[in-house]
N, C-alpha and C positions, 0 to 999 in steps of 0.2 A: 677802413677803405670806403670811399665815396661808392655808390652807386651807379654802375653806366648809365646814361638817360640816352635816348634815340635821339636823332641827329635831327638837328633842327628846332632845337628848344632854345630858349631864350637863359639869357646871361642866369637870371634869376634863379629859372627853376634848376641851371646847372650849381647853383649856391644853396642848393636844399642839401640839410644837414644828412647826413650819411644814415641808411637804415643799417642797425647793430648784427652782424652776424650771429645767431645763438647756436654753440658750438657746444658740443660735448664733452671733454676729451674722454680717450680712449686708446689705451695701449694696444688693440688691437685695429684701429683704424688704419684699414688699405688707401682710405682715399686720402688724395694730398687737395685738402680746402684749399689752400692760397693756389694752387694750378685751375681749380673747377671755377673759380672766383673769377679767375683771369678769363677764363675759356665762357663764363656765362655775360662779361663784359665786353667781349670783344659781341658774341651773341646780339647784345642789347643797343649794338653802335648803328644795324643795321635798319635801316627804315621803316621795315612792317613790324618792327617789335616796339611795343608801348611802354607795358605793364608783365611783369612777370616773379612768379614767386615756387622756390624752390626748397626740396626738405630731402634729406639723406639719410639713412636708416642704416645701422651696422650693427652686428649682432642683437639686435631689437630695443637699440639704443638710437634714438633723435641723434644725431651728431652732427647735423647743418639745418638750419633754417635762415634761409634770406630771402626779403624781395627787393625788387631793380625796378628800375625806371618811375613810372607813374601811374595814378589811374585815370587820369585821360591829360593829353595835349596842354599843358599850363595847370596842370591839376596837383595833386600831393603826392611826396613819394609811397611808393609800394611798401608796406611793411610784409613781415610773416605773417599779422596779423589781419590784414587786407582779404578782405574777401572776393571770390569770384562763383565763376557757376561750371560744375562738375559735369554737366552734360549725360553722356551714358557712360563715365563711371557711376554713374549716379545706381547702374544694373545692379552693382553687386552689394546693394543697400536690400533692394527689394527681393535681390534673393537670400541675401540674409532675412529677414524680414518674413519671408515663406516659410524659412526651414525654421525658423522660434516658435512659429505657430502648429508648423506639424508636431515638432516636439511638443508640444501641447495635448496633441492627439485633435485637431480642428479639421484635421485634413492629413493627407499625405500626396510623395511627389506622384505617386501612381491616381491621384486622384482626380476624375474628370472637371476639366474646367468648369465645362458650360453648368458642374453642380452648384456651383458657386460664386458666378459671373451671371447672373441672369439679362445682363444687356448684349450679352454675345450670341452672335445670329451667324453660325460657321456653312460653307462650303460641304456642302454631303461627304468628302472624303473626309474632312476633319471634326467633324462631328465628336470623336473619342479623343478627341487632341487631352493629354496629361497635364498638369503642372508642371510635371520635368521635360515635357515637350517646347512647353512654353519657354522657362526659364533657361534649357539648352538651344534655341534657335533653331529649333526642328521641326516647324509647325509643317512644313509641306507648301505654304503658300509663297509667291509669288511675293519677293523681299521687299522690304520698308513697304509693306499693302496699306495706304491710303497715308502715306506722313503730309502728303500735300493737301491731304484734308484737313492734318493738324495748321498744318503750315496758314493755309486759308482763315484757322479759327473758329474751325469745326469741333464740337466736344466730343472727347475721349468715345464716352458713352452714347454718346450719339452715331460716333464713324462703327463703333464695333457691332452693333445695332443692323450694322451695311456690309459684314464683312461676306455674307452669303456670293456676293459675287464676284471674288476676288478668284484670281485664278491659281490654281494647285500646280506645284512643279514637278513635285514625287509626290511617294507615300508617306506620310507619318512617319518621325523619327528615322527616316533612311537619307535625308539631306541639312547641311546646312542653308538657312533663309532669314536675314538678318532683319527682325522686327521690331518695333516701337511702340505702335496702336496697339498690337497685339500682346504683347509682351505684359503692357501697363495693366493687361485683367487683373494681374496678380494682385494689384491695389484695390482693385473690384471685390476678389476674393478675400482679401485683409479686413476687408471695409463688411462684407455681408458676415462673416462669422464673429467677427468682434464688437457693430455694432456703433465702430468709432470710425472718425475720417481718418484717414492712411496716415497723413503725416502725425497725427497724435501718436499712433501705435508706433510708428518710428521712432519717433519722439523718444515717446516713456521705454520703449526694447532696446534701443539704441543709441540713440544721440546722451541723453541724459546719463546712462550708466558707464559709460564711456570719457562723460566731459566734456563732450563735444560742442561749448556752449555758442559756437559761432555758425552751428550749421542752421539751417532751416530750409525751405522746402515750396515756398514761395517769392512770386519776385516784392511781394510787399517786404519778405521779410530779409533778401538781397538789399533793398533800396533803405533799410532801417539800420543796417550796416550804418556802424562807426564810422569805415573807411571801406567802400567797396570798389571792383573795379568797373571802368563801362565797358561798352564794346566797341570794338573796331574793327576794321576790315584785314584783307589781306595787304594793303599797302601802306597800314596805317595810320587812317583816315576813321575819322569819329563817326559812327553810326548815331542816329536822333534820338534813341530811342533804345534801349532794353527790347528785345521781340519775346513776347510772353509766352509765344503757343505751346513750347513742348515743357512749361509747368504746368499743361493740364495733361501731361502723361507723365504724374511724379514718379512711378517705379521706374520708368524708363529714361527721363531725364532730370528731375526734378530739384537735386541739391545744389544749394549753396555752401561755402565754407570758407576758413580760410586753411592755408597750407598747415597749418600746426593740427588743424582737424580734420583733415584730411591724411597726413602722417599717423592722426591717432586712429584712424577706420583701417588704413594698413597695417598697422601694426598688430589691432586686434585679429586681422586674419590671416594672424602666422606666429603670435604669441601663445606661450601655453599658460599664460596667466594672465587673461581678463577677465572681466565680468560676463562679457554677452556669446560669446564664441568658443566652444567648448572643440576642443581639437579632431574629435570626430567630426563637428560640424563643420570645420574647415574643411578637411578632407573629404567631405562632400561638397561643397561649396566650390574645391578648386580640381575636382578630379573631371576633365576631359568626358565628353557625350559624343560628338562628333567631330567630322574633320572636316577642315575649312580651306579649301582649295582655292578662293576666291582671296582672303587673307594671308596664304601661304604665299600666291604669288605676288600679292601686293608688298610685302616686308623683304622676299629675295630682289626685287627693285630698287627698295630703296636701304633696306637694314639684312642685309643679307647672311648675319650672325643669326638671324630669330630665323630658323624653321618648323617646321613639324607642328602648324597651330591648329589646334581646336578651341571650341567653347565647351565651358563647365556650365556653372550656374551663376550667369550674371559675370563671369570673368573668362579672358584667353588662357588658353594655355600656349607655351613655346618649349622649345629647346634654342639656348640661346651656346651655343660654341659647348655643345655636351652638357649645359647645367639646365637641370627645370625651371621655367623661370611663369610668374603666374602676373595678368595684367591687364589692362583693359584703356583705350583711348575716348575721348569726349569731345562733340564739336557740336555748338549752334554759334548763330550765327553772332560775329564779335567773342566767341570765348573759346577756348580749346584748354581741355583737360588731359592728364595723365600718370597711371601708377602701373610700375615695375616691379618686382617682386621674388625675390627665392625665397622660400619660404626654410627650406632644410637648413641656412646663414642666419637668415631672421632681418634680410634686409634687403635695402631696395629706394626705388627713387621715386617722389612724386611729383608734380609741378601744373602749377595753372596758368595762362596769362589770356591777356585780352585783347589779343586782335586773329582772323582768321590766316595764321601760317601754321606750316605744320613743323618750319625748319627746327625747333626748339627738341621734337622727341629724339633727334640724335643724340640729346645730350646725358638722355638716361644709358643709352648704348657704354657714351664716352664713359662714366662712371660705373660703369656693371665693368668695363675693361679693367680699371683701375682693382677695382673689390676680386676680380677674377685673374689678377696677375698677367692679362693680355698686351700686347706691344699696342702704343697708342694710334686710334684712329680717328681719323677726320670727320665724324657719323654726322656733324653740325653742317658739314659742306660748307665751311666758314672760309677754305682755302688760305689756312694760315696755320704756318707749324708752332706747334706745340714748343 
């Protein structure tokens, strides 16, 4: 089956050869592909969608992998293998990433940042801020404190250097406060007790023993991509330009990948047989620190299946129609990320594409109904029956 392409492309590029669905079978497969197929084509007819790539997970089994449309305007079709950029899924890298090294005995989550971040210059109240303070979004301060200083092109280490004068909301670990600058110590912390730059340690803990040979961690190594995508807007409309800033907060935004390695990073945090994630360590990784009241009411707005959100470490948690469900969203500017998750099934939805909409994460909803036995809904707001 051809790939939808967004409206307004030229005879040609609607003549590009079809990207291969790579399907799994599976006698226990809930989801019906040729319906998701049709629902992610109608998806990709609509204007602000470009580029998009999608991966399906059932009993901790791959069982869809496709990409649609292009990676820019007259450009190449999307494959699975097409890369883009993870944005702040990129979190629950870096908190895996934390808790390898604790097991190590380098640190732990009880352990004061500023022991091991020496560029961070904290607010009197946060002074004893933890690592599990950080990595749960509890710092106390005053949310996203200085991203517009990343934004500007200010360094990581330089903005954290300034955090002394950020303003405190609460105490310590008694609120959610959704950070970036702050967050990315942790690659601060990775980098002073191991002695290597962050994405190395990534690298060799992670990416490598996993297979994940499409990931990486810079935009040199986005733009070294086979076939990547660019970015685009909300109307989509081609941006000039890659914006590099929040690849100098890599625990916080930093990977690249494509959907097949990004399927493989979800997998291993809910499989009980890989190399890097030891099932204890998942269950730390996804068990709930605080509750997110700002988040809660942003999802009964628009996905109003997903209640009851907290943050763990580096990922949300929900209750999606009574099931646990673990996950986390990504967005700079031109790319938007995302992965869903039940861990208890072993399965779950991911997808990346590249222009700034956000209409595409109904469509993890749509597919969590199908695997959950639920009557189908319109979560795409595509206003077209099923």
């Amino acid at each position: 089956m051809l790939a939808a392409m967004p409206s307004g492309l030229s005879a040609a590029e609607n003549d590009m050869p079809p990207t291969a669905i790579k399907e799994t079978a599976s006698a226990s497969s809930l989801v019906n592909k040729v319906e998701i197929d049709a629902r992610i084509n109608d998806l990709m007819r609509r204007p602000e969608m470009v580029g998009l790539s999608v991966a399906i997970i059932e009993n901790g089994q791959v069982t869809f992998a496709k990409g649609y449309g292009v990676t820019e305007k007259g450009g190449d079709a999307v494959t699975d293998d097409t890369v883009f950029r993870w944005a702040s899924v990129s979190k629950g890298v870096g908190s895996a990433a934390a808790l390898l090294l604790a097991e190590d005995g380098h640190f732990g989550l009880n352990s004061p940042i500023k022991a091991f971040a020496p560029s961070l210059d904290l607010p009197p109240a946060q002074n004893g801020l933890t690592l599990e303070d950080i990595l749960s979004q509890r710092s106390g301060m005053v949310r996203n404190a200085y991203d517009r200083r990343i934004e500007e092109g200010q360094t990581a280490r330089y903005i954290r250097a300034r955090l002394a004068s950020v303003r405190s909301v609460c105490e310590p670990g008694t609120c959610y406060s959704y950070q970036n600058v702050l967050y990315d110590a942790v690659s601060e912390m990775i980098e002073t007790v191991t002695e290597l730059p962050y994405k190395s340690v990534v690298s060799e803990r992670i990416f490598k023993p996993l297979g994940m040979d499409s990931a990486t961690m810079t935009l040199e190594g986005l733009q070294r991509s086979r076939s990547w995508a660019k970015p685009h807007n909300s109307r989509g409309a081609r941006y000039g330009s890659v914006k590099p800033t929040y690849y100098r907060v890599p625990a916080a935004a930093g990977v690249n990948s494509s959907i097949n390695d990004l399927a493989t990073w979800v997998l291993a945090n809910m499989s009980d047989d890989n190399p890097v994630l030891s099932e204890s360590l998942q269950e730390e990784l996804q068990t709930g620190r605080i509750v997110t009241p700002r988040e809660t009411r942003n999802m009964r707005r628009h996905f109003r299946a997903l209640t009851d959100s907290e943050y763990a470490l580096g990922w949300r948690t929900y209750d999606f129609d009574g099931h646990d469900v673990v996950g986390h969203r990504g967005a700079v500017q031109g790319y938007r990320a995302s992965a869903l998750f039940d861990p208890e099934i072993q399965s779950g939805v991911v997808m990346l594409w590249n222009s700034s909409t956000g209409r595409p994460n109904g469509l993890q909803l749509e597919i969590f109904d199908q695997i959950y036995g639920n009557p189908k809904r319109d979560w795409m707001r595509l206003r077209q029956r099923w």
